[in-house]
N, C-alpha and C positions, 0 to 999 in steps of 0.2 A: 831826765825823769828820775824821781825819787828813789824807784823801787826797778830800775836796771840794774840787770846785774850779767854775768856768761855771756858778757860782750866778745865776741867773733870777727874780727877786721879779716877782710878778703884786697888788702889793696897793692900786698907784693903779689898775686895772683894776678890784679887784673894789670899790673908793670910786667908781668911776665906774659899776658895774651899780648900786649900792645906790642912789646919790645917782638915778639913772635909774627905781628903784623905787619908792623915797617921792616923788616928786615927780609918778608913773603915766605917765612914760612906757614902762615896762615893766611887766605885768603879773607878780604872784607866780607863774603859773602857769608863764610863760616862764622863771623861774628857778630853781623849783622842780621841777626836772624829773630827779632821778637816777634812772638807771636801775633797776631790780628786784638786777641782777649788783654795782652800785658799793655800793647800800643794805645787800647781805650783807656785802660785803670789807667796810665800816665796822664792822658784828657782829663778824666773823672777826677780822678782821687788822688793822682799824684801833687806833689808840691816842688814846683821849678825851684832851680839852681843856680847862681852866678857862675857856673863852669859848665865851659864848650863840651861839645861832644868830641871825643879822642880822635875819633872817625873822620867824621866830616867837617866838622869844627863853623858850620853852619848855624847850628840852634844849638840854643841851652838845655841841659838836662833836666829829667823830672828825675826825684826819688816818688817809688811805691812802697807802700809798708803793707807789705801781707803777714796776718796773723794766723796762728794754729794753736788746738790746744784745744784738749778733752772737754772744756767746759762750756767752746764756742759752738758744740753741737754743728748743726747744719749751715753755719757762718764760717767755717772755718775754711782757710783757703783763701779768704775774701781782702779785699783791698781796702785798705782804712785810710783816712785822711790822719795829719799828723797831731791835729788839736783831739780826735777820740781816743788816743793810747791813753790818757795819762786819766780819764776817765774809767773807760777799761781796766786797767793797772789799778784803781781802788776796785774795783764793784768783782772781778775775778781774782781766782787764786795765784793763775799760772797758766801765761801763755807764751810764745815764742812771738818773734817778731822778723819780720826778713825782708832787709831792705832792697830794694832795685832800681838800679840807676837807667833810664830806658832815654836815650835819642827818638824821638819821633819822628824828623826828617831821613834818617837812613835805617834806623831800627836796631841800632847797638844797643845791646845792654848786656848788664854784671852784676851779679852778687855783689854788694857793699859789704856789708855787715850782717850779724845776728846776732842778737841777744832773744833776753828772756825778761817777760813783766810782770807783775800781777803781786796782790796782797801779801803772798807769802815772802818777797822780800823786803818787808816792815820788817815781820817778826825775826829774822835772820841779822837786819840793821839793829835792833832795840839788842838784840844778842849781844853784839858788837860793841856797843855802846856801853853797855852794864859792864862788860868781859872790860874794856880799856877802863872804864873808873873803877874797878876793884883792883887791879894788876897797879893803877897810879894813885894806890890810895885814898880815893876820893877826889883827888884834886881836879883842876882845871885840863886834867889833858882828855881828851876826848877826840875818838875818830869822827871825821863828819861825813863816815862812808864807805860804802865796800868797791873798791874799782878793780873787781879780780878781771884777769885776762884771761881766757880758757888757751892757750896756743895751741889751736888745734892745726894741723895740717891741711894739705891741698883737699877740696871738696868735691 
């Protein structure tokens, strides 16, 4: 999507629950634990996967995209399909997005990723954009985009 940006990967977290799991320091039960509410969004509104579940290895995964953000008012919290972000991302300024990976046969899931959508990073890109053609003279060099990483730590 155009206007991603404070991309967040959680995927040595969730090599470190697994590796934690096959080895019994953590019990399936303890990871296996999505709620009845997250189980439905993955029916509803989630969008399957071509990757097993780590767990059971039974069924395919759903990702959920749950969105937040001061200007979704009484929506916020709610589970989007993945064709309304980029809808979203013009018409708001600035929302988060938090993806989840949910098994429906055993009820594992994990934080994916997070990032953040919305209008205001156009104007951050166009920034961008002007800042590399002044610094390259005008010429042909041009950024086609901001892929910052936030490296944030365990959540």
């Amino acid at each position: 999507m155009r206007t991603q940006r404070q991309v967040v990967d959680y995927s040595l977290q969730k090599r470190a629950v697994l590796r934690d799991v096959r080895s019994g320091r953590i019990g399936t039960l303890e990871v296996c634990d999505a709620s009845p509410y997250l189980r439905n969004a993955a029916t509803y509104h989630g969008e399957p996967i071509d990757e097993r579940c780590p767990i059971c290895r039974r069924e395919n995964l759903t990702l959920v995209h749950y969105v937040y953000g001061d200007e979704l008012k009484q929506s916020a919290g709610q589970a989007r399909k993945l064709a309304e972000l980029p809808v979203m991302a013009m018409t708001l300024r600035e929302f988060q997005v938090f993806v989840v990976e949910v098994c429906r046969a055993c009820a594992w899931n994990h934080l994916v990723e997070r990032f953040v959508l919305g209008r205001d990073g156009l104007a951050a890109e166009e920034t961008l954009h002007s800042g590399a053609m002044v610094s390259s003279g005008g010429g042909g060099s041009r950024r086609t985009g901001d892929s910052s990483h936030n490296g944030e730590g365990r959540r």
